[in-house]
PDB file of N, CA, C and O in Angstrom:
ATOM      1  N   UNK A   1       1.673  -7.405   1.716  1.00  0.00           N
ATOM      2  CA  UNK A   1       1.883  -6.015   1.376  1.00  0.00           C
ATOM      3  C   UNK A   1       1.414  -5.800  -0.061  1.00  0.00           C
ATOM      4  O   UNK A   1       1.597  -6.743  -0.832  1.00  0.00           O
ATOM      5  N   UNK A   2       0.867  -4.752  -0.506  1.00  0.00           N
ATOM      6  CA  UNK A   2       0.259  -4.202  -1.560  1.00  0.00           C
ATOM      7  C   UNK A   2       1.287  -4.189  -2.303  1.00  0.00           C
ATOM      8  O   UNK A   2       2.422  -4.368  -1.862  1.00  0.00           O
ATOM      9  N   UNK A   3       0.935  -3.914  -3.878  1.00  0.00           N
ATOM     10  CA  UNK A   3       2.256  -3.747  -4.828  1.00  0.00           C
ATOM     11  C   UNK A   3       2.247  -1.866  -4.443  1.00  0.00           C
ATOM     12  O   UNK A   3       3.388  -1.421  -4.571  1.00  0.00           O
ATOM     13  N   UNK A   4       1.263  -0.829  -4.042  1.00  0.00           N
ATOM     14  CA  UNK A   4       1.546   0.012  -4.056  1.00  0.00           C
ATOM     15  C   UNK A   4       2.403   0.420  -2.635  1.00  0.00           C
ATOM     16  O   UNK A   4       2.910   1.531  -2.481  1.00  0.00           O
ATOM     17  N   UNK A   5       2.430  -0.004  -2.245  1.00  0.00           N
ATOM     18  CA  UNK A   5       2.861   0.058  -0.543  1.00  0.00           C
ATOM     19  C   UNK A   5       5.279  -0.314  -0.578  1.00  0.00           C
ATOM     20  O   UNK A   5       6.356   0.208  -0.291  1.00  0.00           O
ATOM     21  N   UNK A   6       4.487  -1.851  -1.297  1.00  0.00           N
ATOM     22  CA  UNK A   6       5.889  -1.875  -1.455  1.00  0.00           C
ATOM     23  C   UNK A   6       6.528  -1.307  -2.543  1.00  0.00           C
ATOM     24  O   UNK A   6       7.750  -1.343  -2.393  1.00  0.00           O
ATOM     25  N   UNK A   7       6.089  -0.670  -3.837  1.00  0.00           N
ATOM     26  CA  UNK A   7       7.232   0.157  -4.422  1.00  0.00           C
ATOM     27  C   UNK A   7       6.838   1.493  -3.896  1.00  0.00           C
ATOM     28  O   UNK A   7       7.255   2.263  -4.761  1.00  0.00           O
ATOM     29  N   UNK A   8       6.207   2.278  -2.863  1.00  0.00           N
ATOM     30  CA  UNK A   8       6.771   3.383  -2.207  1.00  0.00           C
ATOM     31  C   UNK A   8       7.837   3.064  -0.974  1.00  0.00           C
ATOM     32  O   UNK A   8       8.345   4.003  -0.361  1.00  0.00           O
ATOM     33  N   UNK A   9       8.115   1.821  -0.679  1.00  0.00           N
ATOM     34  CA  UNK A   9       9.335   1.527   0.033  1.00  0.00           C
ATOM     35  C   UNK A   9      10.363   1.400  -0.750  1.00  0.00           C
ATOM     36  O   UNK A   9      11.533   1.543  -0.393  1.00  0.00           O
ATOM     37  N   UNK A  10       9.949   1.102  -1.953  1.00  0.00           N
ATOM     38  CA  UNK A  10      11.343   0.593  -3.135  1.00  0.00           C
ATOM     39  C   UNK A  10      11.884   2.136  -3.393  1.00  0.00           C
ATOM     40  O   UNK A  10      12.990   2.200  -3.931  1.00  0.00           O
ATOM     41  N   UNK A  11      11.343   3.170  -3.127  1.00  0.00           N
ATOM     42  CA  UNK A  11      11.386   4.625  -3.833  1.00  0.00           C
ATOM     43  C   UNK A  11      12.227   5.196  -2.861  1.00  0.00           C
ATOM     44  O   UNK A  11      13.322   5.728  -3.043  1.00  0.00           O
ATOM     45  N   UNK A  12      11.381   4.976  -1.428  1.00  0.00           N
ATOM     46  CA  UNK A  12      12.243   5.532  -0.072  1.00  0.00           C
ATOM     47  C   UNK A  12      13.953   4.948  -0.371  1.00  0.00           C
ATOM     48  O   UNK A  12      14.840   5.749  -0.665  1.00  0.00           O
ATOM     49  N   UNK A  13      14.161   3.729  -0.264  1.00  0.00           N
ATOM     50  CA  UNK A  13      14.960   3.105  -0.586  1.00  0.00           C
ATOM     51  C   UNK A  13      16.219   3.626  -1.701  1.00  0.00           C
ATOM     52  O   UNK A  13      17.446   3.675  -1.612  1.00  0.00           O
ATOM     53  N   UNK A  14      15.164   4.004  -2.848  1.00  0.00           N
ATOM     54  CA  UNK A  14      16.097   4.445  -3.465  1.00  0.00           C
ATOM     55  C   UNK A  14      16.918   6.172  -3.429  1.00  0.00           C
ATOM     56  O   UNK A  14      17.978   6.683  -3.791  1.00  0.00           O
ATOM     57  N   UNK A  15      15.633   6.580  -2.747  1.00  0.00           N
ATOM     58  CA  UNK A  15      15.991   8.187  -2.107  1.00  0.00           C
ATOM     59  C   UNK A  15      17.169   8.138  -1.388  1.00  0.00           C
ATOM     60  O   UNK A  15      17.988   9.046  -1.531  1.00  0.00           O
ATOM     61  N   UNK A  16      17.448   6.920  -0.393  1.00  0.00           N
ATOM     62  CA  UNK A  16      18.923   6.823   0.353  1.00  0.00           C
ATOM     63  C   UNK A  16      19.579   6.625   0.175  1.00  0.00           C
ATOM     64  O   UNK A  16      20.600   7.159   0.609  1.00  0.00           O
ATOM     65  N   UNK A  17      19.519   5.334  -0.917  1.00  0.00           N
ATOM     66  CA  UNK A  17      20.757   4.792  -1.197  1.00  0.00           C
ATOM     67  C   UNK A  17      19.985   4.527  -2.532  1.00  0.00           C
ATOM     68  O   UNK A  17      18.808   4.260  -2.774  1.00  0.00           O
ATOM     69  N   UNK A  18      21.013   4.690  -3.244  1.00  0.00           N
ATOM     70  CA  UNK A  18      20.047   4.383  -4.997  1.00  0.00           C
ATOM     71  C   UNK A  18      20.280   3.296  -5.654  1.00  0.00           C
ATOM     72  O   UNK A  18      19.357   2.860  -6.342  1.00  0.00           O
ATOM     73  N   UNK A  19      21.625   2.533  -5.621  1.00  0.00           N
ATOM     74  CA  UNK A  19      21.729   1.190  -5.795  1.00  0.00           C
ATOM     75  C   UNK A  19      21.561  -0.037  -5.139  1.00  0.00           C
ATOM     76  O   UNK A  19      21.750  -1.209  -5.464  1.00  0.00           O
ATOM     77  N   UNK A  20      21.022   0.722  -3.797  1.00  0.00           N
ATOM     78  CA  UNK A  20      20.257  -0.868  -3.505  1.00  0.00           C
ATOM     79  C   UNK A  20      19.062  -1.017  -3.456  1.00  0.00           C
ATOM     80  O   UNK A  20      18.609  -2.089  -3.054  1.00  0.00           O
ATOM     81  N   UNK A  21      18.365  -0.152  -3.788  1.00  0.00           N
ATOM     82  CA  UNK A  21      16.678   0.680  -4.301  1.00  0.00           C
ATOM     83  C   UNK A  21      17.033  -0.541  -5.660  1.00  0.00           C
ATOM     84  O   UNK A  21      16.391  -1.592  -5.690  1.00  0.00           O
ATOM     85  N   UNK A  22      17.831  -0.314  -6.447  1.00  0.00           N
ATOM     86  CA  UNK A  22      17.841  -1.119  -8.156  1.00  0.00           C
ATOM     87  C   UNK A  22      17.839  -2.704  -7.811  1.00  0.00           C
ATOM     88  O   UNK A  22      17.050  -3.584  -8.156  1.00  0.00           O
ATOM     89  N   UNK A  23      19.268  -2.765  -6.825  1.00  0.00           N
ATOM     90  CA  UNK A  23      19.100  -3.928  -6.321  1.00  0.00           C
ATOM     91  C   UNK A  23      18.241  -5.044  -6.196  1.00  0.00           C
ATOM     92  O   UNK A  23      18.135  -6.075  -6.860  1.00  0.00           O
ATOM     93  N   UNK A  24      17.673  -4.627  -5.236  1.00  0.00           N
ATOM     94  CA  UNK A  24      16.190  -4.987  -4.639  1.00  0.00           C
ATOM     95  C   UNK A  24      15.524  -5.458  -5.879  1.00  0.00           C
ATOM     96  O   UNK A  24      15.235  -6.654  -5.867  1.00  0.00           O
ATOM     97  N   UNK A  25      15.214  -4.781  -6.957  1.00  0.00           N
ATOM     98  CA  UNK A  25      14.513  -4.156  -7.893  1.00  0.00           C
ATOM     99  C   UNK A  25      15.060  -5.705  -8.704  1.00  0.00           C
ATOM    100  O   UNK A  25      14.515  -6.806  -8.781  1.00  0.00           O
ATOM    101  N   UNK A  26      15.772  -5.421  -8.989  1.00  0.00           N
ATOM    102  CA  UNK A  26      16.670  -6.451 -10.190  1.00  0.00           C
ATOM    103  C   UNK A  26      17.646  -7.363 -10.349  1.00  0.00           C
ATOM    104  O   UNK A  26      17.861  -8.302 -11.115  1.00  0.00           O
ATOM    105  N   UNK A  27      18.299  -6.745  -9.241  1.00  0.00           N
ATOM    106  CA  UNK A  27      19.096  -7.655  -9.006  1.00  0.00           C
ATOM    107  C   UNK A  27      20.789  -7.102  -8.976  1.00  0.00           C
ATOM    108  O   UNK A  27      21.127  -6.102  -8.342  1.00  0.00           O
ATOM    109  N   UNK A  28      21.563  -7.787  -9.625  1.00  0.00           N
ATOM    110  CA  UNK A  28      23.008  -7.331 -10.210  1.00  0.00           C
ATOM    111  C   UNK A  28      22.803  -7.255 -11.441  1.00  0.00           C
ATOM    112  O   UNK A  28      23.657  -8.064 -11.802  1.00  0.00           O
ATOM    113  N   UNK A  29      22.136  -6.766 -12.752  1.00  0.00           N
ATOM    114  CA  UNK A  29      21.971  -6.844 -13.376  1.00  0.00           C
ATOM    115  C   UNK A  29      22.261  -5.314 -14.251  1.00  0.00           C
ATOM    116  O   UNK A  29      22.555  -4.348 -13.547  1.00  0.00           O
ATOM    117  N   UNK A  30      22.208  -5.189 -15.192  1.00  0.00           N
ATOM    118  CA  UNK A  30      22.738  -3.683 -16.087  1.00  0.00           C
ATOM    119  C   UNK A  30      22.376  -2.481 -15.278  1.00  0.00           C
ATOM    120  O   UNK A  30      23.166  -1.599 -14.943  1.00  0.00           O
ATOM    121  N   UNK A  31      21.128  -2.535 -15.004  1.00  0.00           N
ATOM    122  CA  UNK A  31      20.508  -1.572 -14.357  1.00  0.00           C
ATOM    123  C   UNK A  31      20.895  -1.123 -12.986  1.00  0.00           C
ATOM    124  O   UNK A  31      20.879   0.082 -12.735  1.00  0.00           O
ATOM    125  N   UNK A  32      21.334  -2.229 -11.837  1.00  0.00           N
ATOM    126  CA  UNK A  32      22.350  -1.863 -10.931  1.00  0.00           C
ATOM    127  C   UNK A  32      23.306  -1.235 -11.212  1.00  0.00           C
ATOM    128  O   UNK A  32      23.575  -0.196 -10.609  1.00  0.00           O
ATOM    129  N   UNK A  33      24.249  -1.840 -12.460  1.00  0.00           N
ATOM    130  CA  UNK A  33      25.743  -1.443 -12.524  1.00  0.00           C
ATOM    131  C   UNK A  33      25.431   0.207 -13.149  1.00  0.00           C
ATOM    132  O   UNK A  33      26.340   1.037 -13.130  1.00  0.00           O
ATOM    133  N   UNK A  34      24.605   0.411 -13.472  1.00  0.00           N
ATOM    134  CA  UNK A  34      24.361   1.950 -14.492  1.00  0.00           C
ATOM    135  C   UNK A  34      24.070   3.163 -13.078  1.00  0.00           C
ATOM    136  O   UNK A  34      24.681   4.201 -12.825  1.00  0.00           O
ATOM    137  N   UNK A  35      23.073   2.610 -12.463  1.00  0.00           N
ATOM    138  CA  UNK A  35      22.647   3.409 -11.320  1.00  0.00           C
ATOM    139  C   UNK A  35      23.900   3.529 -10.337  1.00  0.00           C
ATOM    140  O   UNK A  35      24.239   4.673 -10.034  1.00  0.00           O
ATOM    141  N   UNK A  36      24.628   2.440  -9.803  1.00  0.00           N
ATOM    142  CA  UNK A  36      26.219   2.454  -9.412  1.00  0.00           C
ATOM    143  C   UNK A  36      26.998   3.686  -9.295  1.00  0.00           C
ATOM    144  O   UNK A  36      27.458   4.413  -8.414  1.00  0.00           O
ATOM    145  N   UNK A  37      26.924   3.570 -11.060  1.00  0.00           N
ATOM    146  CA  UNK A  37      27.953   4.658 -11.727  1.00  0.00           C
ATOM    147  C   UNK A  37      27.493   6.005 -11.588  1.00  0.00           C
ATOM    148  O   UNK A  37      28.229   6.951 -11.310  1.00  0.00           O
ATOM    149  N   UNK A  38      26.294   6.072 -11.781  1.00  0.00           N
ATOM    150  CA  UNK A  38      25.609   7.461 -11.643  1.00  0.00           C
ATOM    151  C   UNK A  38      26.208   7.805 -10.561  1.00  0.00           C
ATOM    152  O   UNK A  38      27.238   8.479 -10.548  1.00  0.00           O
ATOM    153  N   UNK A  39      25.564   7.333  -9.460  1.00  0.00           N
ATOM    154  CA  UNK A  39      25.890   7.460  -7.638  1.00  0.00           C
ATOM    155  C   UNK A  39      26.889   8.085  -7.777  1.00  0.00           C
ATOM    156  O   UNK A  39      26.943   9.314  -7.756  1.00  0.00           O
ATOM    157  N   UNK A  40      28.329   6.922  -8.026  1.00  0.00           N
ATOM    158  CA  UNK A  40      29.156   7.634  -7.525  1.00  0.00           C
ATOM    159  C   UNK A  40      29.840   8.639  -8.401  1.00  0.00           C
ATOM    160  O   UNK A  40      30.811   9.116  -7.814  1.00  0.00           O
ATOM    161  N   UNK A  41      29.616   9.264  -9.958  1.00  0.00           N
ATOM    162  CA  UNK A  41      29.420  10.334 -10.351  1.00  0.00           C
ATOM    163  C   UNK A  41      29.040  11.248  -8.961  1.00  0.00           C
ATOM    164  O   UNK A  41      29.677  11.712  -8.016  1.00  0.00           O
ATOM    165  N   UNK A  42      27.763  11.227  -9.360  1.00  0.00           N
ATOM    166  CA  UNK A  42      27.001  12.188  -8.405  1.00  0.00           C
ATOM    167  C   UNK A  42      25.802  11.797  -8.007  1.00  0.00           C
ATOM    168  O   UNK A  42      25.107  10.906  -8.495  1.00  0.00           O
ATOM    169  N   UNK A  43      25.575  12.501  -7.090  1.00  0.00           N
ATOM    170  CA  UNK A  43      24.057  11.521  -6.056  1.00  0.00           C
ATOM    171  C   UNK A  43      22.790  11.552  -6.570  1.00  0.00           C
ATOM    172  O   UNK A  43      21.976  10.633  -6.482  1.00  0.00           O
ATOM    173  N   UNK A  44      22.569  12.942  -7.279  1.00  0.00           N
ATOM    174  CA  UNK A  44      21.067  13.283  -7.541  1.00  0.00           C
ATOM    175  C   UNK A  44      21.029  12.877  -9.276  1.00  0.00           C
ATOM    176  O   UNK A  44      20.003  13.126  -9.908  1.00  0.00           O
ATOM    177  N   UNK A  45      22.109  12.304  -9.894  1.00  0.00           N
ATOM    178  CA  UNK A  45      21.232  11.556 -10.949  1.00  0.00           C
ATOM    179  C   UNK A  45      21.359  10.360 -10.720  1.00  0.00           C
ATOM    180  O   UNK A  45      20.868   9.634 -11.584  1.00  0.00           O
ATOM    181  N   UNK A  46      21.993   9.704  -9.598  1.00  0.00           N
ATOM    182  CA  UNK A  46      21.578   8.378  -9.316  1.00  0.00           C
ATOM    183  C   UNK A  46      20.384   8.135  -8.570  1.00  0.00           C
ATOM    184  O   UNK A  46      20.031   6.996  -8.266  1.00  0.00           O
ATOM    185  N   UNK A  47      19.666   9.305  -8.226  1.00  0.00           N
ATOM    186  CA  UNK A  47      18.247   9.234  -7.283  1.00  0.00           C
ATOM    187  C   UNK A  47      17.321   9.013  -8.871  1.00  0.00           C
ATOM    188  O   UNK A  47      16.408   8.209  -9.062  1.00  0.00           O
ATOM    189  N   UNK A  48      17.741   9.726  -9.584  1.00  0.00           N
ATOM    190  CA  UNK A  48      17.136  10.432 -10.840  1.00  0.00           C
ATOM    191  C   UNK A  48      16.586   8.496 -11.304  1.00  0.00           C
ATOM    192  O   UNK A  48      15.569   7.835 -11.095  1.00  0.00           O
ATOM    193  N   UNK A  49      17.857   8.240 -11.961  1.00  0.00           N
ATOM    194  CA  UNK A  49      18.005   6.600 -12.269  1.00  0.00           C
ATOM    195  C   UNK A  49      17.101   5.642 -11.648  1.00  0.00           C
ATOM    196  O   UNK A  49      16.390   4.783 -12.170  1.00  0.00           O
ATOM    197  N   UNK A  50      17.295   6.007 -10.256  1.00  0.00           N
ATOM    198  CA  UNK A  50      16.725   4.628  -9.777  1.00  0.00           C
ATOM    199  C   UNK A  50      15.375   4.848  -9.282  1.00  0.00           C
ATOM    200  O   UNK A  50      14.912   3.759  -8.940  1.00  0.00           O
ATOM    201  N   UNK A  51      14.483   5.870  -9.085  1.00  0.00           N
ATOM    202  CA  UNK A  51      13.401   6.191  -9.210  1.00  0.00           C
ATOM    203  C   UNK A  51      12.679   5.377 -10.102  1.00  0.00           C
ATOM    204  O   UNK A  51      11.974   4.391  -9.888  1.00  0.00           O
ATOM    205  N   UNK A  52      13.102   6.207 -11.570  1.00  0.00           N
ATOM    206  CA  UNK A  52      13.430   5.810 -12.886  1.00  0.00           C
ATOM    207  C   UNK A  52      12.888   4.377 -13.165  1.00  0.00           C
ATOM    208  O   UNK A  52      11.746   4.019 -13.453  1.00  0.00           O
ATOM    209  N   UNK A  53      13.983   3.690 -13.004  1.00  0.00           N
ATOM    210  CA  UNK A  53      14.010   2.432 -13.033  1.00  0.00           C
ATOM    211  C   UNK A  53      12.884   1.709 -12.554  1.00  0.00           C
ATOM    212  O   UNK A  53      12.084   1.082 -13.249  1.00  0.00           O
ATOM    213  N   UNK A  54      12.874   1.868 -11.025  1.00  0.00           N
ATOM    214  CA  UNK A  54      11.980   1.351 -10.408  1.00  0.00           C
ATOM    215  C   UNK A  54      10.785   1.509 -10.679  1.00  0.00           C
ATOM    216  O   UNK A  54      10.015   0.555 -10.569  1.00  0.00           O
ATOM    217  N   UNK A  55      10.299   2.877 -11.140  1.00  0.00           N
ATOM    218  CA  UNK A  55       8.927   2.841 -11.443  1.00  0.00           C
ATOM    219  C   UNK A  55       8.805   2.507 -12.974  1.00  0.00           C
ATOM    220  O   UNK A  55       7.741   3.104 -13.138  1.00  0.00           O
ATOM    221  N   UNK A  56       9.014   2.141 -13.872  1.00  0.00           N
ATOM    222  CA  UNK A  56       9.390   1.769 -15.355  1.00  0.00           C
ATOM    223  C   UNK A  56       8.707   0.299 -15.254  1.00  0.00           C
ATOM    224  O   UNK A  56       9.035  -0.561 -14.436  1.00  0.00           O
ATOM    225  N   UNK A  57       7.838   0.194 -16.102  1.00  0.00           N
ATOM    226  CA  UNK A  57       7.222  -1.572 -15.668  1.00  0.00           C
ATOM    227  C   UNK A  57       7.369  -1.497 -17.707  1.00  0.00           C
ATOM    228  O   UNK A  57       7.080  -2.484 -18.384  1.00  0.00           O
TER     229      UNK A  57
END
């Protein structure tokens, strides 16, 4: 699989569920636990986050 192929699955991913989009991504690491918190704040800045994240090189 392409690197572009698989981070538009990492994106879908994070559109559904946003901490396991980071997950995937990183692991258990700060960036999980931050996106987490967002979530369960509220949904659409944890989409915001882990987009974010994921596309951030």
């Amino acid at each position: 699989m392409s690197e572009g192929t698989a981070n538009c699955i990492d994106i879908l991913i994070a559109i559904i569920l946003p901490p396991l989009g980071v997950f995937l991504k990183f692991g258990c690491k700060a960036e999980f636990w931050l996106c987490l918190l967002l979530t369960l704040f509220a949904y659409i800045p944890g989409i915001i986050y882990a987009i974010y994240a994921i596309t951030k090189e």
